[in-house]
N, C-alpha and C positions, 0 to 999 in steps of 0.2 A: 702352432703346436699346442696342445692339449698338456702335455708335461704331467700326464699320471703317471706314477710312479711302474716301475715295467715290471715288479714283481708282485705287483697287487693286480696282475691279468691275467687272467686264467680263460682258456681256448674250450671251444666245445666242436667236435667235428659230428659227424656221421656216423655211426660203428665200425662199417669196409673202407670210409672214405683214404685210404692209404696216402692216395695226393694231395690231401689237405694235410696231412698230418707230414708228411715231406715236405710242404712248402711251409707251415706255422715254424717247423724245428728246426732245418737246414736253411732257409732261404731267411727266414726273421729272427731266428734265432731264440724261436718259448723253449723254454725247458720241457723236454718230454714229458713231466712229472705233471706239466699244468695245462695238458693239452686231453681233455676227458671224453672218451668216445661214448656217443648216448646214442642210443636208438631213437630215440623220439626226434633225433636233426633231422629229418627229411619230411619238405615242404611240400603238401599236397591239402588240396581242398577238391577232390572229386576227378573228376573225368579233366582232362586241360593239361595244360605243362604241371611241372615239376621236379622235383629233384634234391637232393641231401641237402645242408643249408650247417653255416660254422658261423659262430658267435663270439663275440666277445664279452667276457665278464669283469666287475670289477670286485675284488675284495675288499669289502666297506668294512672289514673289523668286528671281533669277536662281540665286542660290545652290541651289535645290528642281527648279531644269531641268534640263534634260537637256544644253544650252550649242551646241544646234543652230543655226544663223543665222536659221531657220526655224520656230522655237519659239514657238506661240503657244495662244492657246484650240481646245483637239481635238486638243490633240498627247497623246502617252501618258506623257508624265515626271508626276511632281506637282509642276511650277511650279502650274500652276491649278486650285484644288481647287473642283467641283461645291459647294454650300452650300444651294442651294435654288431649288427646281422647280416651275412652274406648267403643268398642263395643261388646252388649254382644249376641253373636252371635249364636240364639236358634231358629229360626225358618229359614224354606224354602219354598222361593215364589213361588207358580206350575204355571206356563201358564195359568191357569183360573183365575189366582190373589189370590186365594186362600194360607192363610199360616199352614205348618204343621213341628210341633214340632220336631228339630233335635232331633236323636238319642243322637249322643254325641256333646252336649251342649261346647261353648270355650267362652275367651276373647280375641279382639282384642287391643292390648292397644298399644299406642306409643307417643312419645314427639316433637317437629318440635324441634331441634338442634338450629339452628338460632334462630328460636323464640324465646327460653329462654337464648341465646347470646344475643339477643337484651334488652329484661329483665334487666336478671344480668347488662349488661354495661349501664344499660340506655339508649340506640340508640335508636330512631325513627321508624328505621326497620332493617329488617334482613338486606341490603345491609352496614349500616354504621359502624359491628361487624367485630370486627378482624381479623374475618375468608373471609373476602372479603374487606372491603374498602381499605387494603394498596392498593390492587389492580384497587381500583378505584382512588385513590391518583395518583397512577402512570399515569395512560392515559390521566386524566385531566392538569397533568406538561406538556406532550407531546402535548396535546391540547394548553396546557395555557390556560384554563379555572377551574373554579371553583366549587366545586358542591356545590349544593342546590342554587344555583342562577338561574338557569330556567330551567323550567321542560321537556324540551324535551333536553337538554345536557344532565342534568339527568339521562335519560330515556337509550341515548346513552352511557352512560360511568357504567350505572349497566349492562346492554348487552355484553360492553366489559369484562366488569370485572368477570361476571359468565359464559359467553363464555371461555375467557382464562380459568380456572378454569377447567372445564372440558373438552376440550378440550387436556389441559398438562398432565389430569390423564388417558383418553384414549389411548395417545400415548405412553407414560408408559405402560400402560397394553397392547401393542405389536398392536392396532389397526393404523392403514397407511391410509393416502387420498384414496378414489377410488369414483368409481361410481354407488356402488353396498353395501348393509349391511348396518354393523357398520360402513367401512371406506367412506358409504357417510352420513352416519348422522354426522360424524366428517367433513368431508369436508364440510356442510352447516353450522356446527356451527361457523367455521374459516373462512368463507367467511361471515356470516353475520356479526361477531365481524370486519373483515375489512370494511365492508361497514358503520360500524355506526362508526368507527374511521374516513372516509371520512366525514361524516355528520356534527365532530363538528371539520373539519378543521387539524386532521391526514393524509398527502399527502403522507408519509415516510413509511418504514417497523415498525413495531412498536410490535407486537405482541410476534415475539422472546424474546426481553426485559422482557414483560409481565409473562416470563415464568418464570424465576429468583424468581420474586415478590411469584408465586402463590407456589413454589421449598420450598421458605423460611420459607410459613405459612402451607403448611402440609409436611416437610421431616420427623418431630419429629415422626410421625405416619406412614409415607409412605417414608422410608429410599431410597425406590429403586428408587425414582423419584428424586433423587439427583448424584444418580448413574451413570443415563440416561440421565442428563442435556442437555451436545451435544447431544447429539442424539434427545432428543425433541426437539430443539432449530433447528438445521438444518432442520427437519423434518418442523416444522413451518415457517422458513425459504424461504423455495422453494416452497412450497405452495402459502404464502402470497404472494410473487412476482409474481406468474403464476398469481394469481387471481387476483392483483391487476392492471396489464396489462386490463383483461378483464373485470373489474369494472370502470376504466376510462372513454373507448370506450360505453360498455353497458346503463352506468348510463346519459352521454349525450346523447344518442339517445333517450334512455325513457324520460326524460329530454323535448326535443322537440315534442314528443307524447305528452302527458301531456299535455304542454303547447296550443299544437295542440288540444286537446279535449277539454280543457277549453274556447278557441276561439270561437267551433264551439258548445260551449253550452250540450256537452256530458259527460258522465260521464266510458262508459266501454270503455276497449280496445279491440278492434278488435281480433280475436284469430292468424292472417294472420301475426300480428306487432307483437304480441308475441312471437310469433313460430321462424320469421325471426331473433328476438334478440340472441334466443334461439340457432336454428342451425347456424346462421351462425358469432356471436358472441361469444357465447357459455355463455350467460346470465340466471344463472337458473331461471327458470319461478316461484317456488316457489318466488325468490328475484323479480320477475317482479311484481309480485300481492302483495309481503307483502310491497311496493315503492305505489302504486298504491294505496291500502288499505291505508298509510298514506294521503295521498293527497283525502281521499275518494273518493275513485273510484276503479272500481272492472275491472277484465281483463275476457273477453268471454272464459273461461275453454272447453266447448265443441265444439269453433271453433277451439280454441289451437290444443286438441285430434285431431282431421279431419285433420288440418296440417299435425301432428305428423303421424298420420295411411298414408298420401298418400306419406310423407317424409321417411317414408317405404317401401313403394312398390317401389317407385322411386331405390333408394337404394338395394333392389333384384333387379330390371330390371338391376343397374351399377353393381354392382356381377358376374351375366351373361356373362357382357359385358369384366366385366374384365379378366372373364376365358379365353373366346376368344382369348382377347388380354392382358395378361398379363404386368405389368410394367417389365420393361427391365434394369435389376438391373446394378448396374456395378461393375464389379468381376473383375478386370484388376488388383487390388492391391495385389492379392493373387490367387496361381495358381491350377486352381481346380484340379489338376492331386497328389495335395498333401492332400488332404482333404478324410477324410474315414468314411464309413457307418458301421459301428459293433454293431448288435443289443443288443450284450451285454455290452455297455460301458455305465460307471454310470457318468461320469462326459465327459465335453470336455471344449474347450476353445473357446471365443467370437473372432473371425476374422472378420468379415465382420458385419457392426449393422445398420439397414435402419430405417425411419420413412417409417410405411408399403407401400405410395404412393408418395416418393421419392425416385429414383434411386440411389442418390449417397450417399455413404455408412457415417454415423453420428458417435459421440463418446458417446453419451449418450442421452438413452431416457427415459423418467418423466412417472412415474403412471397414468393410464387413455387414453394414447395413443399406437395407432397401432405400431407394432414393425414387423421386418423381419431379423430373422437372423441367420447368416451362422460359424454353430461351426470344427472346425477342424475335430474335431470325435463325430459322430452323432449313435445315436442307432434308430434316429426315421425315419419312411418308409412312403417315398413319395405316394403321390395320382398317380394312376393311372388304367388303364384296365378297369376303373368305380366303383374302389376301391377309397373307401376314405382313407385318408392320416391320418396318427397317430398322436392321441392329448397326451398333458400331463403338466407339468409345468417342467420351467428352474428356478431353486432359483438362484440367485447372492446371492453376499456376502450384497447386499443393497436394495435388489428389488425381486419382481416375477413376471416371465411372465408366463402366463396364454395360451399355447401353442396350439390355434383351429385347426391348419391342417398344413398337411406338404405337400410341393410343389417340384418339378426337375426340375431346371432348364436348357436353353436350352445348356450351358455346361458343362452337367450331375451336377451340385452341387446341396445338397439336402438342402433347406433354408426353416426354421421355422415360421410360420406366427402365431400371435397371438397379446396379447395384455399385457402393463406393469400394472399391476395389484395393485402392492404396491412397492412403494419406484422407485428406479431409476434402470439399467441395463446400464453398460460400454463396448462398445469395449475394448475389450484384457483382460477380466476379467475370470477366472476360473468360473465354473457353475454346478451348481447339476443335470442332466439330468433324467427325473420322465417321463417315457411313460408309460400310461395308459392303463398295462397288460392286465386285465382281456378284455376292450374292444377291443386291438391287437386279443389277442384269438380270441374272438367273431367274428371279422371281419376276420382270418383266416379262420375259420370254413367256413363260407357263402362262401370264395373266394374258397374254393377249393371242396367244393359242386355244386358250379357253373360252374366247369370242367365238375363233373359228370351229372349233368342235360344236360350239351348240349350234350354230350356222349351219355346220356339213349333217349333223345329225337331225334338225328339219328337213335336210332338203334329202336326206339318205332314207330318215323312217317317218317322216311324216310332220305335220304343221301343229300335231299333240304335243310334240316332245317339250318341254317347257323344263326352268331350273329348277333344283329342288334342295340343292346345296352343294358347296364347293369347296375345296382348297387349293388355297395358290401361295407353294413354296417354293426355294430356293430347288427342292431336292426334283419334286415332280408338281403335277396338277392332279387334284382331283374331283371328278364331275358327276354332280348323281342330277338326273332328270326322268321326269314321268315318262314311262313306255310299259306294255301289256307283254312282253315276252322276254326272252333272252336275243340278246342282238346277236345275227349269225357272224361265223367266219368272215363269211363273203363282205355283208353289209359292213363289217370293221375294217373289213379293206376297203371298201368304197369311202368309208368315212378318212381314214390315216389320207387317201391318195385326194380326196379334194383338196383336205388340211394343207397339206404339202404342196399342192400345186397354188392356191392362196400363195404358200412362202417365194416359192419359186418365182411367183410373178412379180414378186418385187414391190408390194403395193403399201403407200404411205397411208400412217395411219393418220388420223384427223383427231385433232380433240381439240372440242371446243365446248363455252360455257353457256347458257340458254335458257330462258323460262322453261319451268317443265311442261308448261303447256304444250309449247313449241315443240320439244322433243317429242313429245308423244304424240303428235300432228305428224311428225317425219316418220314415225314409226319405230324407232329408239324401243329396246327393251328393256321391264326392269330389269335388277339382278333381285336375286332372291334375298331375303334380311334385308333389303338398304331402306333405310329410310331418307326421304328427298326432300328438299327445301325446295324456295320457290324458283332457285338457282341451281341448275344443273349440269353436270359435264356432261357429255355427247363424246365416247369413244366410237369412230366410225373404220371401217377397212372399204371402202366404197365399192358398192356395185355388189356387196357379199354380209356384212353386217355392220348393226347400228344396237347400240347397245346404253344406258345410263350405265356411269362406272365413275366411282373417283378413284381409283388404284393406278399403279404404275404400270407403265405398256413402253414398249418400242417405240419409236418414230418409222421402220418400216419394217413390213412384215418379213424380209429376206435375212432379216439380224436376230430371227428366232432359229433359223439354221436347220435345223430338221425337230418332226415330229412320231413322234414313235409310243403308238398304244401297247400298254404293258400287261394290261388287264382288264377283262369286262364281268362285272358278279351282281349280284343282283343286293341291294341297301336294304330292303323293304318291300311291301307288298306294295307291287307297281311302280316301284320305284328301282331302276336301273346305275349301277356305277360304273364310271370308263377311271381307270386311272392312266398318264401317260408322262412322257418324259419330253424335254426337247432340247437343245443346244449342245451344251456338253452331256447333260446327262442322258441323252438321246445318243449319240456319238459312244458315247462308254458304253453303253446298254447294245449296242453294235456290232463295237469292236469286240468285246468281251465274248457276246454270241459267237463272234466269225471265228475269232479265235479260238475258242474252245471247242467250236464245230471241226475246224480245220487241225486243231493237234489231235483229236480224237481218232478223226480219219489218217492222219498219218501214221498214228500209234497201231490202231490197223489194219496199216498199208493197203488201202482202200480208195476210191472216191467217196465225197462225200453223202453224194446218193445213195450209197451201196451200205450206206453205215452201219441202219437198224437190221437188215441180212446179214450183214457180215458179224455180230453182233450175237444174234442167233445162232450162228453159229457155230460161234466161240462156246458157246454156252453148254452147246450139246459136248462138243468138243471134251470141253474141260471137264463136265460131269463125266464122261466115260474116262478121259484119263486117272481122275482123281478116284474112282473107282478101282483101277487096274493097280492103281502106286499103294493105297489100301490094303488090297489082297495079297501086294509083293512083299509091301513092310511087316504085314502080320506073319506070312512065311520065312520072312529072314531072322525074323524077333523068335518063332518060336524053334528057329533051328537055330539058334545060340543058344537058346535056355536047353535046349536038349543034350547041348553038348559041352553042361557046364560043369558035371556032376565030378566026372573024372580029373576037373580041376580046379577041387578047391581044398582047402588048407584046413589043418585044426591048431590055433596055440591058443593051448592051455585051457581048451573047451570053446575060445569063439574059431567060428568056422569066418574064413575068408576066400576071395574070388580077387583075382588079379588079370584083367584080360584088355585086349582091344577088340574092337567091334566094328561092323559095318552098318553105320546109321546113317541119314541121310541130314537131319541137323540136332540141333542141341538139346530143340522140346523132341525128339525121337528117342535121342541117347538118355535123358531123364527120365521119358515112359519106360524105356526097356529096363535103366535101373532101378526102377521101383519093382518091378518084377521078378529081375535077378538077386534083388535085396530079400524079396520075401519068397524066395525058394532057396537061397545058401540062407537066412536065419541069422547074419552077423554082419560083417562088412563086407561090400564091392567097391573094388574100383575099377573105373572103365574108362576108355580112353578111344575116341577114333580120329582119323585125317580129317579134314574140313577142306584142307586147300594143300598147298603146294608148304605154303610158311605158319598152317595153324593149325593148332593141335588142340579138342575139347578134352576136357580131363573132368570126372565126375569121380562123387566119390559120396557112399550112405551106406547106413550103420541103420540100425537094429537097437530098443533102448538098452538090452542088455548088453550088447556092442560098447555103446558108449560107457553104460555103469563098470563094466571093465575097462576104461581106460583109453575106448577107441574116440578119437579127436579126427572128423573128417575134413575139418580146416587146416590143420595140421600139416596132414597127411596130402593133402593135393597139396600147398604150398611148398614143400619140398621137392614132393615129383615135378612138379612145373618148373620149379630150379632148373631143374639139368636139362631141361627143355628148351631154356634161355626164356622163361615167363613166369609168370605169378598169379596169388592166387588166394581165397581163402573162404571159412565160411565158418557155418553153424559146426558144433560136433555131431551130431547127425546127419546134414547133408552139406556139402563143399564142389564147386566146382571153379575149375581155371584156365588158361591159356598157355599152350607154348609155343612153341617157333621151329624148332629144330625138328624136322621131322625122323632126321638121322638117330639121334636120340632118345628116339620112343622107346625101343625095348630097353635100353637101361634104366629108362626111367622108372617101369611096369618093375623089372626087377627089383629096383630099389624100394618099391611100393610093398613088397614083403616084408624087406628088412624093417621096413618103418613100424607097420602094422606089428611085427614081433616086438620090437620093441615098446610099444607103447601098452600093448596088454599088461594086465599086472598079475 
């Protein structure tokens, strides 16, 4: 039992709502006098359920008002604080504005926690309740400042305080800093909670402490966050530091911006000063604008963007560049002659650990930053042939990396390129090794189908055809080779049907390692870009191709499953591209054609041979009807307006029109009354059938119309009443929904009366 006092509660219903105001007075017993009917109870956000909604108030005492004479339940002081809300949740809003009756009828009901913490204790607000001020106790000592002595420390020390708070429950529930999700909705709460710790004079780590305080007020409830302490603590820890490095730097440079706008009599920031904060401080922009927002003043967002898009392309263009050119690691502390490739190993151990664009090898790298690194025994398979390189995750015992591509370096070592994700990753630490099977697969299939395309396409267009560049992804392959023409239909079929009969035979593929000499003796060819040692693989599919390759292939060609060419366009002068699919994406690219082939033809009601005829002549079809519906609608439009004359109204000098029409939809019923509007010179309203249960109601005014008083929102929102719908709009044009189609001409009638009355 809550044991507030029963005549410090005062009811809020609906305005119509009759049954709540039956059930608060009769069945609970509120005094009629405290039970206040407002319009604004009814619970609606757009299109979806909805429905009237009754609250419960508390009266917190003259002393909490505002001391207006006036001063009651819906006033804006906090005499009377909201406590708890029931919605009764019966009808659904359509897109037309119109509401219709749930099936199955609910209550929405709930209490704000705080709020009635504040209540019971007496506190002024939810901040000064058990469940959060030690916590603001605590930062104000660290401040040395007081609360409720001025309202923007205030402001600063509930921030902290509800920041910490959840921020220590997230990390608990297993969420890490990042830059991406949930762990960057956490890393903006912990950076904003440091930054308004700087505001009221916190220059120190502070937050860690914080977590103690918030440990203390929910463990009784939440055991495991007591469990977790270090581990939340350090995790807030390393954070705070990182951020508070770049809140120093960041906060004075805005700082002189600012200062800088204020001089020159402006108010926005430039998007150019943003962005630079941004990249090359690493200042979130949200924290740029909500700094900026204090000081009123607003930051150019879509010059920001324009930054941001050409600090992108910049960025591909250095990518590019750095394939090229590579960073030049340094592996001199560990001898790559010891380090191994075993596709099957689940774990290995961290030797070598880079920040991705420095060379020289680091002991530990932090969440959010590029990583590169070199495990003793690696299962993952370097980029090369025009084969991309195996993704996956490395878990640590404290961190994950997020593992985008794998590289060879130029003395053979295979090094990991990606990014720390969550938590931290050490040199010399044991690691969980997660390569991303299914798409390994996938990117086999492609590479060793791309043997056999350049195989069938010697033997389809000639003994010229040679490589000239490749890609081999998860998604497709693609294959550009020298040839003098565009490759026919035909010859593309000849090419797919060798390929696939290759798969259909079932044939094992061979890879083996060999002096290059050797290979080149067998007849082995290169791939295009590879550069070969005096050791080489030999992928073979026997009796059909011999190829140099270190990339990843099938064991037999029947596990690439089908092959399926998607494209052939020409790269270059002489230079031809096949792109293609095979396995699953082969299968999808299939099924998707057959399908859409096959609903196409049944939509119609066709064979599928018969499609692009039947298709034609739909086409002719619909032009001639949409032609005839044309010439009927302009005929029926101009014989209403013909016969509008003898019925329309004068009060008080606006002339009005009050009619139903036969329209065919909504955009018809709008054209004709734009037409009807400007030949009566005042208001229309118009109304036709749609269906059996819907009725369009329009309604437009003229400016002089409205300058006397004419309200077209108004006025269909009332007609739609007696319709059983609703409705509303601009004062010059309104349209709405009804139901009862029984009902139309009363309504039309009462569209008069309305109309009179509203003129002045």
């Amino acid at each position: 039992m809550l044991e507030i006092p029963a005549d410090k509660l005062w009811i809020t219903i609906y305005t119509d709502d009759d049954e709540a105001f039956d059930i608060w007075h009769n069945v609970v017993g509120v005094p009629a006098e405290r039970i206040i009917r407002m319009e604004e109870n009814f619970w609606e956000i757009g299109s979806g359920p909805c429905g009237p909604c009754s609250e419960i108030h508390v009266d917190l005492g003259e002393d909490r008002g505002c001391g207006k004479p006036d001063c009651a339940v819906g006033c804006d002081c906090d005499r009377y604080l909201e406590i708890w809300n029931l919605v009764f949740t019966q009808y659904n809003q359509n897109d037309d504005g119109t509401y219709t009756p749930l099936k199955n009828k609910n209550i929405d009901t709930g209490a704000g926690l705080e709020r009635l913490a504040s209540v019971l204790q007496n506190k002024k607000s939810n901040f000064e309740t058990d469940l959060i001020f030690p916590i603001i106790e605590y930062a104000a000592a660290v401040a040395n400042k007081k609360f409720g002595t001025d309202s923007r420390t205030d402001i600063s020390l509930k921030v902290i305080a509800d920041h910490a708070r959840s921020l220590s429950v997230m990390i608990s529930d297993g969420v890490l800093p990042s830059n991406e999700g949930r762990g960057y909705v956490l890393r903006r709460i912990l950076r904003r909670a440091v930054r308004h710790g700087r505001l009221i004079g916190i220059n120190t780590l502070f937050l860690a402490d914080a977590v103690d305080i918030v440990i203390k007020i929910f463990e009784g409830i939440y055991p495991e966050m007591a469990e977790k302490r270090d581990y939340i603590k350090k995790v807030v820890e390393m954070e705070e530091t990182r951020f508070m490095q770049t809140l120093q730097q960041g906060t004075e440079i805005l700082n002189e911006e600012i200062a800088s706008l204020r001089e020159n009599g402006e108010k926005v920031l430039n998007g150019a000063s943003a962005f630079k904060l941004y990249d090359t401080f690493g200042f979130p922009w949200e924290l740029t604008a909500e700094i900026l927002e204090e000081n009123s003043m607003t930051m150019d967002k879509d010059g920001f963007d324009k930054a941001m898009l050409e600090q992108k392309e910049r960025a591909r263009c250095a990518r590019a560049d750095k394939e090229c050119l590579p960073v030049v690691y340094n592996t001199t502390a560990f001898e790559a002659e010891k380090l191994l490739v075993n596709e099957e190993a689940k774990d290995g151990k961290v030797v070598l650990l880079y920040e991705q664009q420095n060379p020289q090898p680091v002991q530990t790298v932090a969440d959010g930053e590029c990583v590169a690194v070199i495990l003793d025994v690696t299962p993952f398979h370097a980029e090369g042939g025009g084969q991309l390189g195996d993704t996956g995750r490395l878990v640590a015992p404290s961190g994950v990396v997020e593992v985008t591509n794998t590289k060879k370096l130029p003395n053979g070592s295979t090094i990991l390129i990606g990014q720390v994700t969550e938590g931290v990753i050490n040199s010399g630490e044991q690691v969980i090794t997660e390569v991303n099977s299914q798409r390994r697969n996938d990117i086999a299939r492609n590479h060793t189908a791309t043997h056999l395309l350049h195989a069938a396409l010697k033997e389809v267009l000639g003994s010229h055809v040679n490589q000239a560049g490749s890609y081999v992804g998860p998604d497709r392959l693609r294959f550009d080779f020298s040839h003098f023409s565009q490759v026919t239909e035909e010859e593309l079929k000849r090419v797919e049907s060798i390929v696939n009969e290759r798969i259909l035979d079932s044939l094992d593929v061979d890879i083996t390692e060999t002096e290059i000499s050797k290979a080149k003796a067998m007849g082995a060819m290169a791939l295009f870009g590879e550069k070969y040692g005096d050791v080489v693989r030999v992928v073979s599919v026997p009796g059909f191709s011999m190829e140099l390759c270190g990339g990843v292939h099938v064991k037999n060609t029947a596990l690439i499953g089908m092959f399926k060419i998607i494209s052939e366009s020409s790269s270059g002068a002489g230079v031809r591209r096949i792109e293609a699919v095979t396995g699953h994406g082969a299968l999808a690219f299939v099924n998707e054609t057959e399908t859409l082939v096959r609903n196409i033809a049944q939509s119609l009601k066709c064979r599928t041979s018969d499609i692009l005829g039947r298709i034609e002549s739909l086409q002719t079809e619909l032009k001639t009807s949409e032609q005839k519906a044309n010439e009927l609608a302009d005929r029926i439009a101009s014989s209403q307006l013909d016969e509008i004359d003898s019925k329309v109204k004068d009060f008080k000098g606006i002339k009005a029109l009050v009619q139903s029409v036969a329209v065919d939809d909504i955009d018809a019923l709008r054209s004709l009354g734009d037409k009807m509007r400007d030949k009566v010179g005042g208001v229309v309203v118009l109304a036709n059938v749609a269906s059996e249960d819907k009725i369009n109601i329009l309604a437009m005014a003229t400016k002089d119309a409205t300058k006397a008083g004419i309200h077209c929102g108004n006025i269909v929102k009332e007609v739609a009443k007696i319709t059983g719908g609703n409705g509303g709009g601009r004062p010059d044009m309104a349209q709405a929904g009804g139901k009862d189609v029984t009902k139309l001409q009363e309504a039309l009638d009462a569209a008069w009366n309305i109309i009179a009355g509203q003129v002045k």
